[in-house]
C-alpha positions in Angstrom: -54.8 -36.5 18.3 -54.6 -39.0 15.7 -51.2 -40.7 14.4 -52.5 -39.8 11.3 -51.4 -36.3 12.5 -48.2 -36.0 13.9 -47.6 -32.7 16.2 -43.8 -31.9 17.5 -43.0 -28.9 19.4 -39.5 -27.9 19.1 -38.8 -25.0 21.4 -41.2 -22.1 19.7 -41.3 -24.2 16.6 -44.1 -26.7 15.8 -43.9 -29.1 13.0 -47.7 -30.9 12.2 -46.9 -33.9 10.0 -49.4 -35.3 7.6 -48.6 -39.4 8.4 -50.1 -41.7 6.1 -47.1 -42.2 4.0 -47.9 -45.6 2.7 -51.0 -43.6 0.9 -49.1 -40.6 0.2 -51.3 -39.0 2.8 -54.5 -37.8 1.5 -56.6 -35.9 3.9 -60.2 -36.2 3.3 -61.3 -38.8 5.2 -62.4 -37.9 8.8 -59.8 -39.7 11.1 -57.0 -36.9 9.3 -59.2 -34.1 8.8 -59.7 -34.4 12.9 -56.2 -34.4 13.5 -55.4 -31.7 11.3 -58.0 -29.4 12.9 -57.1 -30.4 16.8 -53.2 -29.7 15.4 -54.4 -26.6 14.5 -56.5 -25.7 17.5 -54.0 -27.2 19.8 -51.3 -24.6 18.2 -53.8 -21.9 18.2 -53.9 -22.2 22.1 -50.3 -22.7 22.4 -48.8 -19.4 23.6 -44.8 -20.9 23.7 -45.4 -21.5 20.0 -44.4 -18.9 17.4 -44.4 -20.1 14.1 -45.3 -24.0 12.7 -44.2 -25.8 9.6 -46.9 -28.0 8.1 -44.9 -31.1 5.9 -46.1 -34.9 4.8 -44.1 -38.0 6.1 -42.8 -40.1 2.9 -42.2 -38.6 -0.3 -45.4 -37.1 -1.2 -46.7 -33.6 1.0 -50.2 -34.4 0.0 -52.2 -36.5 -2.4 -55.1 -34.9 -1.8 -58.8 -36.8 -1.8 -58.7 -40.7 -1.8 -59.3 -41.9 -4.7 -60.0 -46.1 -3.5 -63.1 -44.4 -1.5 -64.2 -42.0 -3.9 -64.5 -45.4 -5.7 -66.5 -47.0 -3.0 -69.0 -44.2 -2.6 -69.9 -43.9 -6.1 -73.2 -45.1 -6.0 -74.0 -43.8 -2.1 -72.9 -40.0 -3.3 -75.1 -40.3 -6.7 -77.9 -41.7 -5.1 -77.7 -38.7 -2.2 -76.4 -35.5 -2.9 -77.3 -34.0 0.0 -76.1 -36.5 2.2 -72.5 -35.5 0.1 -73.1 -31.9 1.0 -72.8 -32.7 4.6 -69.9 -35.0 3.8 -67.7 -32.2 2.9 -69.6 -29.5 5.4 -68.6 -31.4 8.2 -65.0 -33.4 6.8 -62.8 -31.8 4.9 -64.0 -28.1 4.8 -63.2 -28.0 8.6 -60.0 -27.6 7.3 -59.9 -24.2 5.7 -62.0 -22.6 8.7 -59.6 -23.7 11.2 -56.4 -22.7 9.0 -58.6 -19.0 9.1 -58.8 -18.6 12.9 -54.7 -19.5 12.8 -53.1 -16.7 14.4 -49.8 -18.5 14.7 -47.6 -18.1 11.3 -47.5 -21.6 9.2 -45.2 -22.3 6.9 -46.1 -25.2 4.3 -42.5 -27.6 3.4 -43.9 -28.8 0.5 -41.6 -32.2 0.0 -43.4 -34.1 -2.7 -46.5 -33.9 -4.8 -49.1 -31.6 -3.4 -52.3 -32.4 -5.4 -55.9 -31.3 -5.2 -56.8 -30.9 -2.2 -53.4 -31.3 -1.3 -52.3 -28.5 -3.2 -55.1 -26.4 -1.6 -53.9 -27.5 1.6 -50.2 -25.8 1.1 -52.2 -22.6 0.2 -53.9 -22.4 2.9 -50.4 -21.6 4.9 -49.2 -18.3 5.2 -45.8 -19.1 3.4 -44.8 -22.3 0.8 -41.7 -23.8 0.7 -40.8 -26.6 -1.6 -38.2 -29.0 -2.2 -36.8 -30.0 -6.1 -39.3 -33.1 -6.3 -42.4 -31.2 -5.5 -44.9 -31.0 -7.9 -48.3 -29.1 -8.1 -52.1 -30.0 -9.7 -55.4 -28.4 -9.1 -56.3 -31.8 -10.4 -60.4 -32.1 -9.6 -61.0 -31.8 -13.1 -59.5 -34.1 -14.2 -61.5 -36.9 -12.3 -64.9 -35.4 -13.0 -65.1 -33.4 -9.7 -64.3 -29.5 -8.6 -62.7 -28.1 -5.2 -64.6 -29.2 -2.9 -62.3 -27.8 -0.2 -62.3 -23.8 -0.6 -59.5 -24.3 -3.6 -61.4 -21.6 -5.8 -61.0 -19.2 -3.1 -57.7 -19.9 -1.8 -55.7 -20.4 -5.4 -56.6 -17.1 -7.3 -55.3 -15.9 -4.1 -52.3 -17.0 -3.9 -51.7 -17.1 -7.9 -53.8 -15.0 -9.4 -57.3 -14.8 -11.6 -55.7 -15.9 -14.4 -53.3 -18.4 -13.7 -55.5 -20.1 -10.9 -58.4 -20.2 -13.9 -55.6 -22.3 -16.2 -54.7 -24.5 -13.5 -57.9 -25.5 -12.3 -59.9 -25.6 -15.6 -56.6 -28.0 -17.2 -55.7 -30.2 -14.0 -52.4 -29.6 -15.4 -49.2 -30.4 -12.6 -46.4 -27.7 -12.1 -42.9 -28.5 -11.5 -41.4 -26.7 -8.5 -39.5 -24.0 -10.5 -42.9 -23.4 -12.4 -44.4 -23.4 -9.5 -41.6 -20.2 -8.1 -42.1 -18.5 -11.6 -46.1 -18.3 -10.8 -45.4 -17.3 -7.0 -47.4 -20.3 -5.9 -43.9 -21.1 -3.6 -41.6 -18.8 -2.5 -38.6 -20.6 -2.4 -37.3 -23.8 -4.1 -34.1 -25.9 -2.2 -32.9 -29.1 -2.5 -34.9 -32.3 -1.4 -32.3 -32.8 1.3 -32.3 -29.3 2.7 -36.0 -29.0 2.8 -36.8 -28.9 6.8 -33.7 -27.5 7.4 -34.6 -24.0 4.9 -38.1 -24.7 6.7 -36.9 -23.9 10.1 -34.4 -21.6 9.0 -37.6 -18.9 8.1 -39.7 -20.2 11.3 -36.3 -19.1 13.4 -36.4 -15.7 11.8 -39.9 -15.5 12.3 -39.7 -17.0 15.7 -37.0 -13.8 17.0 -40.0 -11.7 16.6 -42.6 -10.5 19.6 -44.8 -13.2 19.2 -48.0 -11.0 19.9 -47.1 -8.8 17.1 -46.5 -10.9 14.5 -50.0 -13.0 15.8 -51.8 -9.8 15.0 -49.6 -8.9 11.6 -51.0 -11.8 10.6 -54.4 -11.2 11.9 -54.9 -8.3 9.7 -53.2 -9.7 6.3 -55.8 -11.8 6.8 -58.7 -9.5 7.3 -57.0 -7.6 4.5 -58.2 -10.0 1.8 -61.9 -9.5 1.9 -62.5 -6.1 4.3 -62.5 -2.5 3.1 -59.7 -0.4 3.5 -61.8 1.5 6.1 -63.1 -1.6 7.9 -59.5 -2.9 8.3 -58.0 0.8 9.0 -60.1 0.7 12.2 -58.9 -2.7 12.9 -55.7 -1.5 12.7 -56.0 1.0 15.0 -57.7 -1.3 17.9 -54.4 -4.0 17.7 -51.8 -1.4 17.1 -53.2 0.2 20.5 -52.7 -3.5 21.9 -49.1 -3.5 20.8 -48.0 -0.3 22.2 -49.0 -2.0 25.4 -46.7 -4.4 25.5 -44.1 -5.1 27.6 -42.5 -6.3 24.1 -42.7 -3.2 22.2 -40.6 -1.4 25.0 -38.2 -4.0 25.2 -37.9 -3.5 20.9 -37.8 0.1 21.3 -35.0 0.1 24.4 -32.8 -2.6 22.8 -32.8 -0.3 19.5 -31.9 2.5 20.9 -29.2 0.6 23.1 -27.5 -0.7 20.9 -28.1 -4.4 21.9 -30.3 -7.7 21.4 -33.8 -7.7 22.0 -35.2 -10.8 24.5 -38.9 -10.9 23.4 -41.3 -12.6 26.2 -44.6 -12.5 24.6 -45.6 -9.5 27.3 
């Protein structure tokens, strides 16, 4: 792990902060995009964890690409495209492929500006929380460059054809209320009260049988690009998995009896 990357375990809760506050903590260079993907790999392995929030140290969630060494590279990237290929190949698109094998819920806290790649970075959580100064760009355009990072996937997703199309083709930044009207966020609190609303949805998530909700999320995943008949059968296989559980009894029994369920992860 890198202190680029900070990763705090608070009973089933894990928080993965972004730490490069003096830069507002872009994340394409390599020393961050490693620490991201062990943070995620390390969670991913993790059976005591049951939900993570993903936030940025300072006042800014994400900034996205750095723009001093995009700079610095302008004549090494035009004299070898390829040689750019593999830059993002192997940096920053290591990203998106190790938020896809996440089985543990994430939940972005979105406490500044998320931009770019920053903003495809809060998409590629499960769930996006953001405080009142959070703002919102799919800004590539407007320094000569497109998503580099699986954004074109991952917005139109998350907002829509249409809406991800005027984002991305403008560069234009959202406000966090516009950002709630467009369902890019889910929820919009005070700056202060951020983390705190944060961990208030990872505790309700975290009451959960933890093997469920890692396969609920499983399939909402597989949802977005298999046929209905392709993830019926996948349905099938993990709800067979779940009825095996020494947590679905224990739901079942503590409904019927009246009292509070003590999930295990069995």
């Amino acid at each position: 792990m890198t202190d680029k990357v900070l990763y705090q375990q608070d009973g089933q809760i894990v928080t993965i902060t972004i730490n490069d506050p003096a830069m507002r903590n872009p994340i394409s260079e390599r020393e961050t995009v490693d620490g991201i993907v062990a943070a995620l790999e390390r969670l991913n392995q993790d059976k005591t964890a049951r939900v993570a929030i993903l936030t940025g140290a300072g006042t800014a969630f994400s900034s996205g690409g750095d723009l001093r060494a995009m700079q610095k590279a302008f004549e090494e990237r035009a004299a070898s495209p390829a040689l750019t290929t593999q830059y993002y190949k192997f940096g920053i698109q290591r990203i998106p492929l190790a938020f896809e094998k996440l089985d543990v819920p994430i939940i972005a806290a979105v406490n500044g500006p998320a931009i770019g790649a920053g903003l495809d970075l809060a998409c590629m959580c499960d769930m996006r929380v953001a405080g009142e100064s959070a703002r919102f760009a799919e800004s590539f355009v407007k320094v000569g460059i497109v998503p580099g990072d699986g954004g074109a996937w991952l917005l139109p997703r998350v907002v829509g054809y249409s809406k991800a199309c005027e984002m991305a083709f403008t560069g234009d930044m959202l406000n966090a209320q516009e950002a709630l009207a467009c369902g890019l966020v889910s929820r919009v609190v005070p700056d202060a009260e951020l983390l705190d609303a944060a961990k208030a949805l990872a505790q309700r998530i975290a009451v959960n049988p933890p093997q469920a909700v890692r396969m609920a999320k499983r399939l909402l995943i597989e949802g977005r690009h298999s046929r209905l008949d392709t993830l019926l059968e996948l349905s099938a296989g993990l709800q067979a998995l779940t009825h095996a559980t020494a947590d679905h009894r224990e739901a079942v029994n503590a409904f019927l009896e009246k009292r509070k369920p003590v999930f295990k992860g069995d």
